[in-house]
VEXMI-240541 format. One record per residue (C-alpha): residue number from 0; residue in three letters; x, y, z. Coordinates in steps of 0.25 Angstrom, whole numbers, plus 5000, padded with zeros to 4 digits. Example, Ala and Ser with C-alpha at 12.3 -4.5 7.8 and 13.67 -1.06 7.14 Angstrom:
<pt i="0" aa="ALA" east="5049" north="4982" up="5031"/>
<pt i="1" aa="SER" east="5055" north="4996" up="5029"/>
END
This chain:
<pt i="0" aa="UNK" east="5153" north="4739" up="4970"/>
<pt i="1" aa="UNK" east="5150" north="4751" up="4975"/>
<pt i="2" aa="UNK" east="5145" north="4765" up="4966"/>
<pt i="3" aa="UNK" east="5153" north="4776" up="4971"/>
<pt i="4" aa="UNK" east="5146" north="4790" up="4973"/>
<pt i="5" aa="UNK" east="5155" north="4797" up="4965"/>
<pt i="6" aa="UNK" east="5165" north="4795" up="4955"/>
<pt i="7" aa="UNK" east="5181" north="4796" up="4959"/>
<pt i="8" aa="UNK" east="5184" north="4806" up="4950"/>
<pt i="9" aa="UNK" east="5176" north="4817" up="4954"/>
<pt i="10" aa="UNK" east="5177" north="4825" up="4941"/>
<pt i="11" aa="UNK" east="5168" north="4815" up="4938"/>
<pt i="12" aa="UNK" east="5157" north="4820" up="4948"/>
<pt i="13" aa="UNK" east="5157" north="4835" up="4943"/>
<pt i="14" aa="UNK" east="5143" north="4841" up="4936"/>
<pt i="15" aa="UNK" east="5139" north="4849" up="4926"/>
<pt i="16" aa="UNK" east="5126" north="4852" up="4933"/>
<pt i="17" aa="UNK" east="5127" north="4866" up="4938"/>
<pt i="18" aa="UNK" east="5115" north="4874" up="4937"/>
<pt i="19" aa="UNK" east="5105" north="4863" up="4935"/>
<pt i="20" aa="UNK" east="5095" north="4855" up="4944"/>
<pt i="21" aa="UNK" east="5098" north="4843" up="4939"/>
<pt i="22" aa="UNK" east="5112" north="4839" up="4944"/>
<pt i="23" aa="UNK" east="5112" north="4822" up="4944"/>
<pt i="24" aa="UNK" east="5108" north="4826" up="4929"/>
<pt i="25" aa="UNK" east="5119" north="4833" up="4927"/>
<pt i="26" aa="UNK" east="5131" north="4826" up="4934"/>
<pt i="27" aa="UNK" east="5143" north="4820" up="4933"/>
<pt i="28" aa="UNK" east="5143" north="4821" up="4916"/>
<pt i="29" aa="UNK" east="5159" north="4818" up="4918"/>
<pt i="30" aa="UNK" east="5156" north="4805" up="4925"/>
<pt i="31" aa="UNK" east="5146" north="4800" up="4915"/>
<pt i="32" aa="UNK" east="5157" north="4805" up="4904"/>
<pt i="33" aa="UNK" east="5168" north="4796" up="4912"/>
<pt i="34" aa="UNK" east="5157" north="4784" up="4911"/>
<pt i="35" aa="UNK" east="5156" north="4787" up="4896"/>
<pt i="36" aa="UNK" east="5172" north="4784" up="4894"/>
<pt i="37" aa="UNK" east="5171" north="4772" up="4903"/>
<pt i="38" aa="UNK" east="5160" north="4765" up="4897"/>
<pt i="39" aa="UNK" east="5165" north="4768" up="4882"/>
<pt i="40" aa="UNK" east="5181" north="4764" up="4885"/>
<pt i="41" aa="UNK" east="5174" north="4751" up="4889"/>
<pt i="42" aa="UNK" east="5175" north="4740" up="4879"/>
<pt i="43" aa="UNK" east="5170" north="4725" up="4879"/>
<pt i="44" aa="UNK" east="5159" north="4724" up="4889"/>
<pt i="45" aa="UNK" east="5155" north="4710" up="4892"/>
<pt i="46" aa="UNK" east="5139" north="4706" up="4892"/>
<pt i="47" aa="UNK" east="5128" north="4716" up="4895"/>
<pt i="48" aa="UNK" east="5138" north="4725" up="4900"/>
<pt i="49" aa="UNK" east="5142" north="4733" up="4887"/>
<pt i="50" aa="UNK" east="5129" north="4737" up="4882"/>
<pt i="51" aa="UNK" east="5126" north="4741" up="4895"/>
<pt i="52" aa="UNK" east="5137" north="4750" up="4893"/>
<pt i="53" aa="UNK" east="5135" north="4754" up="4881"/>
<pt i="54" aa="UNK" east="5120" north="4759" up="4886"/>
<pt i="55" aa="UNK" east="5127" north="4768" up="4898"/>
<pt i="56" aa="UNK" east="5137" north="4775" up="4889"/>
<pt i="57" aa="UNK" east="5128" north="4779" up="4879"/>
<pt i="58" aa="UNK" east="5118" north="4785" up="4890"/>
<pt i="59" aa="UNK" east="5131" north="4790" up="4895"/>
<pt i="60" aa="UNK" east="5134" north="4797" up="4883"/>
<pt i="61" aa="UNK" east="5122" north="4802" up="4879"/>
<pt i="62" aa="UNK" east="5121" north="4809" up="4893"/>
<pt i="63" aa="UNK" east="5132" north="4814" up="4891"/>
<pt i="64" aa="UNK" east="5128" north="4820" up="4877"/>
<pt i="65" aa="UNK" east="5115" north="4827" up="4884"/>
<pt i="66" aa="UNK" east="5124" north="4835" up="4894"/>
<pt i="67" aa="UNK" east="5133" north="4838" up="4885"/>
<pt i="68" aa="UNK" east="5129" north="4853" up="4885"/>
<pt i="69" aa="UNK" east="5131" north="4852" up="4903"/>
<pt i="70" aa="UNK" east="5146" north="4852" up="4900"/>
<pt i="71" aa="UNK" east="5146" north="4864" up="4890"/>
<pt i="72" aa="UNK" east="5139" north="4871" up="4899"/>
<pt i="73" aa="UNK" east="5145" north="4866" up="4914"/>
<pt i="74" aa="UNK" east="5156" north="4857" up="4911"/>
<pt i="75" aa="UNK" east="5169" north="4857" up="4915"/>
<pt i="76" aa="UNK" east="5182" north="4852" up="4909"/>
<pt i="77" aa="UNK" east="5183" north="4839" up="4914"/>
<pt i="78" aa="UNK" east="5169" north="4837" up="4911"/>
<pt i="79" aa="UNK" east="5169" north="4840" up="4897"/>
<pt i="80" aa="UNK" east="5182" north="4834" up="4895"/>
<pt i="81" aa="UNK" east="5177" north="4819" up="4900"/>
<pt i="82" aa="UNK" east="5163" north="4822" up="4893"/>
<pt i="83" aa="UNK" east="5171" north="4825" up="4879"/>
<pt i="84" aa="UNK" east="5181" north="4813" up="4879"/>
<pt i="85" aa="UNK" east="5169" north="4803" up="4884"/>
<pt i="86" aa="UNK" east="5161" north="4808" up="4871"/>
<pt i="87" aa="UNK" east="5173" north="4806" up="4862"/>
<pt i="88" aa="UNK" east="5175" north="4792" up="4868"/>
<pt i="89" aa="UNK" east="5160" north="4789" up="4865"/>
<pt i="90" aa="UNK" east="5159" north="4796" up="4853"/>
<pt i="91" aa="UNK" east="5147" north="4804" up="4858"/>
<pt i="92" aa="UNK" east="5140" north="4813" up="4849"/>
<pt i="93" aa="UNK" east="5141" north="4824" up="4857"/>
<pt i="94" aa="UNK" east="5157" north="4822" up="4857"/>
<pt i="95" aa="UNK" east="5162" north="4834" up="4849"/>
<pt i="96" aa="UNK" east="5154" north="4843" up="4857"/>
<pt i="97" aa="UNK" east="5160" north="4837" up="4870"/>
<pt i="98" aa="UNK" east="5173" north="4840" up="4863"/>
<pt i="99" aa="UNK" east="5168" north="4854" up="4859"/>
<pt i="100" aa="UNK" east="5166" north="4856" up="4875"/>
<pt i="101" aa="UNK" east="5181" north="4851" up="4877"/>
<pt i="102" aa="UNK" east="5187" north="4859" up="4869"/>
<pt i="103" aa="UNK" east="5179" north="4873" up="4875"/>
<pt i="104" aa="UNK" east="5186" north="4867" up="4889"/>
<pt i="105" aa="UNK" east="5199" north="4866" up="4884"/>
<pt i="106" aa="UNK" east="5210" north="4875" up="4891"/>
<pt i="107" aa="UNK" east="5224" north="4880" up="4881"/>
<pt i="108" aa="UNK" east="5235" north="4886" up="4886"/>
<pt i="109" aa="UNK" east="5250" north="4887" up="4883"/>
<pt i="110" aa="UNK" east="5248" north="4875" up="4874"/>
<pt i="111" aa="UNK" east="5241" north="4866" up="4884"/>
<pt i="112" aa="UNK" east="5226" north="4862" up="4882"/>
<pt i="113" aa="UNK" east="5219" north="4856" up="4894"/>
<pt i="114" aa="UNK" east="5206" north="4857" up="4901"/>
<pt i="115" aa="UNK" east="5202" north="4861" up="4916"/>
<pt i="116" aa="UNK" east="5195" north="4871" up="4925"/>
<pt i="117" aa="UNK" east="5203" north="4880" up="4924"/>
<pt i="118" aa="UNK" east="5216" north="4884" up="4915"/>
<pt i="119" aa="UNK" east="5230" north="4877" up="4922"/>
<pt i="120" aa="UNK" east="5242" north="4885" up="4922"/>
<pt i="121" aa="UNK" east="5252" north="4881" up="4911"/>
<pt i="122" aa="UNK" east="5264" north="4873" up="4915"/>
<pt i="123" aa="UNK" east="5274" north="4881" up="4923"/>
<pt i="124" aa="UNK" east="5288" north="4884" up="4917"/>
<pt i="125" aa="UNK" east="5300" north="4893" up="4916"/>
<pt i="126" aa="UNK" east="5308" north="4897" up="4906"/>
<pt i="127" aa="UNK" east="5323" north="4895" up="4907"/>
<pt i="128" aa="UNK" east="5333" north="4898" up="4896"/>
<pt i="129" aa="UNK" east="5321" north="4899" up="4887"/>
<pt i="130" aa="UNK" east="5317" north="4883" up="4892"/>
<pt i="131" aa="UNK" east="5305" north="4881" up="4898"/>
<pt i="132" aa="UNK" east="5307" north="4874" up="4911"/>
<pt i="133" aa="UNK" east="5292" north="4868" up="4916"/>
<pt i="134" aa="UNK" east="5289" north="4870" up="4932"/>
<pt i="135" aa="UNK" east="5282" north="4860" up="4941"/>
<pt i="136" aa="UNK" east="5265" north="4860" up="4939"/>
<pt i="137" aa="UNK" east="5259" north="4863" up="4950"/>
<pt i="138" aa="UNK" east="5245" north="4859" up="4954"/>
<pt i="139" aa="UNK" east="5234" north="4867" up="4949"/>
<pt i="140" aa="UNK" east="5219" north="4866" up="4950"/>
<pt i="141" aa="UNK" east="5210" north="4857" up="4944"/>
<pt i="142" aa="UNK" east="5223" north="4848" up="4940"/>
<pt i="143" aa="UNK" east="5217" north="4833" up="4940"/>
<pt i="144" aa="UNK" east="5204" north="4839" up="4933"/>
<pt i="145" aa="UNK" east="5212" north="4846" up="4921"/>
<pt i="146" aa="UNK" east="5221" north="4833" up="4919"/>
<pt i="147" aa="UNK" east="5210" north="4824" up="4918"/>
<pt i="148" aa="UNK" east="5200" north="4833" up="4911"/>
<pt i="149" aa="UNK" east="5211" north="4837" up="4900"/>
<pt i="150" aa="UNK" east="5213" north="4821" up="4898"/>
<pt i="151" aa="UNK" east="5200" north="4820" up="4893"/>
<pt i="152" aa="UNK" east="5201" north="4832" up="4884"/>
<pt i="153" aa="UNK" east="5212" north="4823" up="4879"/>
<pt i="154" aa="UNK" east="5207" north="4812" up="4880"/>
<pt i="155" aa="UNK" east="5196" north="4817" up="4871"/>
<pt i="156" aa="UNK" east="5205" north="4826" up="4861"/>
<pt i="157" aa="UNK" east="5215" north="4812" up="4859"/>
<pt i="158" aa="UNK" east="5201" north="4803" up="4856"/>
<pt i="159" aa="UNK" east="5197" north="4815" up="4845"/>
<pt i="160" aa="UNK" east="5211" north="4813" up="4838"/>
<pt i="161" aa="UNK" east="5212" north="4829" up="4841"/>
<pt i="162" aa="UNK" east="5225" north="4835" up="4836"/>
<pt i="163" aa="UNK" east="5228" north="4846" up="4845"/>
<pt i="164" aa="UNK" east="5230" north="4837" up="4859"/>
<pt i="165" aa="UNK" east="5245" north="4842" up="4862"/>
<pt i="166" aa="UNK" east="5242" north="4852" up="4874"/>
<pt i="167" aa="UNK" east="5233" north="4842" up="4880"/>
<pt i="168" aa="UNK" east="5243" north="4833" up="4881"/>
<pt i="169" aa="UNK" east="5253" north="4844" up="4884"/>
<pt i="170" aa="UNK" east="5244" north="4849" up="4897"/>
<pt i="171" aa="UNK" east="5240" north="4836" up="4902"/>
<pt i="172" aa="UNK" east="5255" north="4832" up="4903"/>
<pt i="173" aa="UNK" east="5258" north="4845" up="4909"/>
<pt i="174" aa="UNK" east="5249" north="4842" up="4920"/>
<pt i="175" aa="UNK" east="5256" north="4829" up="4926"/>
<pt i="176" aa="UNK" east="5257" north="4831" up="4942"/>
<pt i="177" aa="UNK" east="5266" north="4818" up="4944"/>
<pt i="178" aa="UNK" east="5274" north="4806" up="4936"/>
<pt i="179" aa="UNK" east="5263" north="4802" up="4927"/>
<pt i="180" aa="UNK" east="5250" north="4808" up="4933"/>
<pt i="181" aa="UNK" east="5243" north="4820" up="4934"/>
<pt i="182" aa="UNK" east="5235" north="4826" up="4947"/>
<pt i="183" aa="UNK" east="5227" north="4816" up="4950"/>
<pt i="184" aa="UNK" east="5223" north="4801" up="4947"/>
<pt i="185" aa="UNK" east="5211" north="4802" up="4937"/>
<pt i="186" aa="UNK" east="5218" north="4813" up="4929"/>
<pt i="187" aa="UNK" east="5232" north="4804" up="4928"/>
<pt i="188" aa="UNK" east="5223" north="4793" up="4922"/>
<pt i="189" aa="UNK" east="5214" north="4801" up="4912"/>
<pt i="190" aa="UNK" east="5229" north="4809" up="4908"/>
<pt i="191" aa="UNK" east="5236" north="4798" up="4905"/>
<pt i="192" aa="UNK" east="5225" north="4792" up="4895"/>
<pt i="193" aa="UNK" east="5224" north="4803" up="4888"/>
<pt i="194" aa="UNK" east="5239" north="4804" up="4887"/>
<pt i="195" aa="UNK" east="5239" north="4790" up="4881"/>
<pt i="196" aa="UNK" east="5227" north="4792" up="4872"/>
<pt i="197" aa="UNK" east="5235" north="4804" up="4867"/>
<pt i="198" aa="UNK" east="5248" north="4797" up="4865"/>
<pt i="199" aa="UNK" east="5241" north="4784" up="4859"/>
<pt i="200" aa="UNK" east="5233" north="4793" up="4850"/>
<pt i="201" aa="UNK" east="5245" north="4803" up="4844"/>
<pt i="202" aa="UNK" east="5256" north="4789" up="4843"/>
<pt i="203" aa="UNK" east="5264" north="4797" up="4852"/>
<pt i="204" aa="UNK" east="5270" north="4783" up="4855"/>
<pt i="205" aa="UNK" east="5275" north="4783" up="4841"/>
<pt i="206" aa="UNK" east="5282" north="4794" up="4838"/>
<pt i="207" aa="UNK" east="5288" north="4795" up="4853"/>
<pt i="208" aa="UNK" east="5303" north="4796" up="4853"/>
<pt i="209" aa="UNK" east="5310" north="4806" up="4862"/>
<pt i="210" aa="UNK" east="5323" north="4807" up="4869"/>
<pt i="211" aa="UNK" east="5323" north="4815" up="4884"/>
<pt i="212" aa="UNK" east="5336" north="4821" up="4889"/>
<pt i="213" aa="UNK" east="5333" north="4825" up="4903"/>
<pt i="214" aa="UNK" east="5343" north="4835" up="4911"/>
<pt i="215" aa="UNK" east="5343" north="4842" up="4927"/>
<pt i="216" aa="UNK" east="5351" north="4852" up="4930"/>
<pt i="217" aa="UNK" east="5352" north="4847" up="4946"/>
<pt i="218" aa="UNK" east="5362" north="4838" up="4939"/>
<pt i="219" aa="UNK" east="5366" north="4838" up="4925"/>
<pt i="220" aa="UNK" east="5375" north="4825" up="4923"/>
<pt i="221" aa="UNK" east="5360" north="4821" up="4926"/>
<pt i="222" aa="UNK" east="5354" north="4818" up="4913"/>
<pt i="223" aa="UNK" east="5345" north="4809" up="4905"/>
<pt i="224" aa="UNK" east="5339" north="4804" up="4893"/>
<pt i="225" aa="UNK" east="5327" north="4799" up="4892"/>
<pt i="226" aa="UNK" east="5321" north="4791" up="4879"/>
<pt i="227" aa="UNK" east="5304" north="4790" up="4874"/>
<pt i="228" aa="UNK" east="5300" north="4782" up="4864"/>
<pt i="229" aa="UNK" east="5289" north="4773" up="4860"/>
<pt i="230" aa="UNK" east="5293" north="4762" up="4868"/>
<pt i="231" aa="UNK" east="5296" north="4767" up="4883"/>
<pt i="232" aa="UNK" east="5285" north="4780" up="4880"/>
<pt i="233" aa="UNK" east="5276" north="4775" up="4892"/>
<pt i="234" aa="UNK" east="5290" north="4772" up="4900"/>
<pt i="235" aa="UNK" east="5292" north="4783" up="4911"/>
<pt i="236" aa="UNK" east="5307" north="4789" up="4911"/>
<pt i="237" aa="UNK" east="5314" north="4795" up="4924"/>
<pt i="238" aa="UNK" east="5324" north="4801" up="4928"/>
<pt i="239" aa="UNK" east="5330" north="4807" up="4942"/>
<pt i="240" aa="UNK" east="5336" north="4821" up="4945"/>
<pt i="241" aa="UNK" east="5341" north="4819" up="4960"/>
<pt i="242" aa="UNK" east="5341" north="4832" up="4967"/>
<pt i="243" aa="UNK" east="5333" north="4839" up="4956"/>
<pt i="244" aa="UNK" east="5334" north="4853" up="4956"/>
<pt i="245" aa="UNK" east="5334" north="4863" up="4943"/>
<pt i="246" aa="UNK" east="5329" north="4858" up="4931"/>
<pt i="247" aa="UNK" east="5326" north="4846" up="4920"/>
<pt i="248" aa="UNK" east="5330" north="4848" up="4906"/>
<pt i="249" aa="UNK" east="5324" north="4839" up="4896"/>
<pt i="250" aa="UNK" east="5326" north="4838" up="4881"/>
<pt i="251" aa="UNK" east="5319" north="4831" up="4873"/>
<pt i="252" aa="UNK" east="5319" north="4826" up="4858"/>
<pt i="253" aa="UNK" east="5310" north="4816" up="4849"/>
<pt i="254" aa="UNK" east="5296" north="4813" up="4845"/>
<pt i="255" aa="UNK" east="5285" north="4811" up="4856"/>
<pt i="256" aa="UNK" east="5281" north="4816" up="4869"/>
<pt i="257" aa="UNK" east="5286" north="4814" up="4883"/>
<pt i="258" aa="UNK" east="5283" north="4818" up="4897"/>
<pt i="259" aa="UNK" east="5294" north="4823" up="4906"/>
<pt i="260" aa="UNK" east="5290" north="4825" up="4920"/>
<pt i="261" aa="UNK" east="5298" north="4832" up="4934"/>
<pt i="262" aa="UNK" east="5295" north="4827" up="4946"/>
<pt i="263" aa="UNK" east="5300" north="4832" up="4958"/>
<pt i="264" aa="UNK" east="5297" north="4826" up="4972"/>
<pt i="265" aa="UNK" east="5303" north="4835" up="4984"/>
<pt i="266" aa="UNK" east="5298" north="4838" up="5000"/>
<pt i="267" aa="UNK" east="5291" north="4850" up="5005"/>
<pt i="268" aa="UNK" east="5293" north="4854" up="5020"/>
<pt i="269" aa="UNK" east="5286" north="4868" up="5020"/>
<pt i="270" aa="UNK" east="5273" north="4867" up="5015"/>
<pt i="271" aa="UNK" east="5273" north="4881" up="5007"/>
<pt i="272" aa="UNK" east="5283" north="4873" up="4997"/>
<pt i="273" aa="UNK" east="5272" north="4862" up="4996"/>
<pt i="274" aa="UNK" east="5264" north="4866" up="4982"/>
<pt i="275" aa="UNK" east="5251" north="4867" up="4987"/>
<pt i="276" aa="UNK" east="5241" north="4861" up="4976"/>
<pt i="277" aa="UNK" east="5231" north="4871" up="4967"/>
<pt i="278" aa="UNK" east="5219" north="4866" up="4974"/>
<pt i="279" aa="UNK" east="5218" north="4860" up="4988"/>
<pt i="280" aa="UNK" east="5209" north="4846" up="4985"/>
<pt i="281" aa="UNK" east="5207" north="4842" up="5000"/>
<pt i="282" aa="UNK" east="5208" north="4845" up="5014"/>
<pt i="283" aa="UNK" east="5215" north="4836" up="5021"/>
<pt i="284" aa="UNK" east="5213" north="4839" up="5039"/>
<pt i="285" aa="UNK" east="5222" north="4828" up="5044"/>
<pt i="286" aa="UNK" east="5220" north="4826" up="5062"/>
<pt i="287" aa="UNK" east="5232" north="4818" up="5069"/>
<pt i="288" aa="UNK" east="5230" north="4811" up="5082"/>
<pt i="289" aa="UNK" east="5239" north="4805" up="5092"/>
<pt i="290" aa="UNK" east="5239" north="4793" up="5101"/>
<pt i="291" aa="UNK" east="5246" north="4782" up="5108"/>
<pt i="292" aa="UNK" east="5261" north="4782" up="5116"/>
<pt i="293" aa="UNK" east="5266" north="4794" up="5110"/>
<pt i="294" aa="UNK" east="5256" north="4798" up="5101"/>
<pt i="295" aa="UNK" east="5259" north="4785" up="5094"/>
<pt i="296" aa="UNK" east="5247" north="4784" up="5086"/>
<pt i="297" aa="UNK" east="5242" north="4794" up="5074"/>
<pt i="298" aa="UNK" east="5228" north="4795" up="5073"/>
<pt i="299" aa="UNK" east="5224" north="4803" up="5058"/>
<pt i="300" aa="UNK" east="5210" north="4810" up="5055"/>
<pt i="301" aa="UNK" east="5211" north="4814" up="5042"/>
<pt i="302" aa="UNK" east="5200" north="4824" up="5036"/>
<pt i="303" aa="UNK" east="5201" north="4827" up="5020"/>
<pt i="304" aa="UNK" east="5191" north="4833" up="5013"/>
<pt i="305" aa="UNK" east="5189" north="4838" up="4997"/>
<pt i="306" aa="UNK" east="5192" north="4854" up="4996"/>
<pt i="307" aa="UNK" east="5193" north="4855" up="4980"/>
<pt i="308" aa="UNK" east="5179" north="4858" up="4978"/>
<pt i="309" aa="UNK" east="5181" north="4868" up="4968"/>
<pt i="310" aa="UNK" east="5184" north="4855" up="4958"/>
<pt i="311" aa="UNK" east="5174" north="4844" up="4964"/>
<pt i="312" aa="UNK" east="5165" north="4843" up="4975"/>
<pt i="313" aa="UNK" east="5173" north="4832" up="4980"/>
<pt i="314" aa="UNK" east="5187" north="4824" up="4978"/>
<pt i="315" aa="UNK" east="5189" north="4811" up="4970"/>
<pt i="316" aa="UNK" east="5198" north="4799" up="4974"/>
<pt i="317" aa="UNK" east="5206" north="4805" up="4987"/>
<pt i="318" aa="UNK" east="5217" north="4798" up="4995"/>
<pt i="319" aa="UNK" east="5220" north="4802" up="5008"/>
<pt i="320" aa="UNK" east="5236" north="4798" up="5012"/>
<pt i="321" aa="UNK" east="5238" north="4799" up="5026"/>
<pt i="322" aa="UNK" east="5253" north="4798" up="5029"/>
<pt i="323" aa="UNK" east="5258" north="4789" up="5043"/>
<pt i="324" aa="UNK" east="5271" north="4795" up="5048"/>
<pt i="325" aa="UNK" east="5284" north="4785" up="5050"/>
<pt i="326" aa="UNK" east="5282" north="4777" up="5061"/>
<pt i="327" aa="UNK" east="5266" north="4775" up="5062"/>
<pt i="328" aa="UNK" east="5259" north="4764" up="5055"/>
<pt i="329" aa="UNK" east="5245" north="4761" up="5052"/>
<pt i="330" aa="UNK" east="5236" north="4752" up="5059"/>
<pt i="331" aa="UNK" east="5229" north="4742" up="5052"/>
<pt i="332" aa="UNK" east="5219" north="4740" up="5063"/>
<pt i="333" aa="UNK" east="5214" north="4757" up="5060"/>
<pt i="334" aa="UNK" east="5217" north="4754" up="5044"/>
<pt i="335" aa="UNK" east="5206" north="4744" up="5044"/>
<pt i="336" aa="UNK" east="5196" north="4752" up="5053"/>
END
């Protein structure tokens, strides 16, 4: 196998090391965090492997422990978040003050509880016949971080058995960009277990019994009902509105919780009506070329490069898709090369 240089998430590669001379010292203290919730959700270890183990997370922890007092005084969300739930998951002694660092971190507003760089606008809506009617979310800053960094605040509150975990739960949801997911791979992951510690933690499967009535005014002889209980709780519902205009009504009633979600797909011609996103990420210089009997041939050089420096000094995992227009094809022969 090969080491890689760096790890693929690159909130893994950000230091607390401002201001000292020391900086391999002082590194990647979210990295060594993300080693300590490895090593210790491992469990039966064959031969000399597990206390081997053993050994590198107690030295991990314990490193952890002694730059503790870094992330008081340099530390940002995500790193104190991923520090505090790897203590609580370890049971480390310096665990309550980890937790006492989470909670100085900790962002309320409107009833949402959450963690980021900075404070994130409350979901947009407008009131209509005294109805709160909720508005698309748009991108904002930072979005990926503040997911994944508030899962592990949640993470960490579920594993304490604290009460008051609601508005983290509430914001999380709030913050889902597409069917299911959030802004990013990494963040979708780390949301999604702490949604199911939550739910496995509180018996929300229990008690779950709701009944759905979904209306749109484009066409009112369009209507459904949807029912949630235990057993179809993990069971995704849809339902269609062709020609979608206006608004979705729903109503519901019972015990539990639920997810309802818009998702609206449509074509932009002009670019001023494309939504541009909070924070360009990348620069993206593409050069066509043509050839052969009647410019037959398209010859791409694609240059992209990492803009966002104001959130890392470089990207994580990145994929570039490169479109071929009807009536071109690959060639295998250039693939290969």
């Amino acid at each position: 196998y090969e080491v890689a240089p760096r790890f693929a998430d690159r909130k893994m590669n950000s230091t607390t090391s401002w201001g000292f001379n020391d900086p391999i010292r002082y590194r990647n203290i979210s990295l060594t965090a993300h080693v300590v919730i490895a090593l210790t959700t491992i469990r039966d270890l064959p031969g000399e492997l597990g206390p081997r183990v053993a050994v590198s997370r107690s030295r991990a922890i314990s490193w952890l422990d002694r730059n503790l007092n870094l992330l008081e005084k340099f530390g940002d969300p995500y790193e104190v978040a991923i520090v505090a739930y790897a203590m609580m998951l370890a049971k480390s002694t310096s665990a309550e003050a980890a937790f006492g660092l989470l909670q100085q971190k900790a962002r309320e507003d409107g009833g949402f509880k959450y963690w980021g760089r900075e404070p994130v606008p409350l979901p947009a809506q407008r009131l209509e016949n005294q109805r709160p009617f909720l508005l698309p979310r748009l991108p904002n800053a930072f979005d990926a971080a503040n997911v994944e960094t508030t899962a592990y605040a949640l993470l960490t509150y579920v594993g304490r058995q604290e009460l008051f975990v609601e508005p983290i739960v509430k914001w999380i949801n709030t913050q889902r960009l597409t069917d299911g997911g959030w802004a990013s791979t990494q963040d979708t992951i780390i949301a999604t277990q702490a949604l199911i510690e939550y739910t496995v933690r509180h018996r929300i499967r229990e008690v779950t019994s709701l009944t759905l009535h979904v209306e749109a005014t484009s066409n009112p002889q369009l209507q459904r009902t949807m029912y949630i209980t235990e057993n179809n709780l993990a069971t995704p519902q849809f339902m269609d509105i062709p020609n979608a205009w206006g608004t979705v009504k729903i109503q519901a009633r019972g015990a539990g919780y639920a997810i309802a979600q818009l998702s609206l797909q449509y074509n932009v011609d002009v670019n001023r009506f494309v939504t541009p996103p909070a924070v360009r990420a990348f620069s993206v210089v593409p050069r066509l070329s043509f050839s052969g009997r009647n410019n037959s041939h398209i010859n791409y050089d694609i240059c992209s490069s990492w803009t966002n420096q104001r959130e890392s000094n470089q990207s994580g995992m990145a994929v570039l898709d490169v479109a071929v227009p009807t009536g071109y094809y690959m060639q295998q022969q250039v693939l290969d090369e």
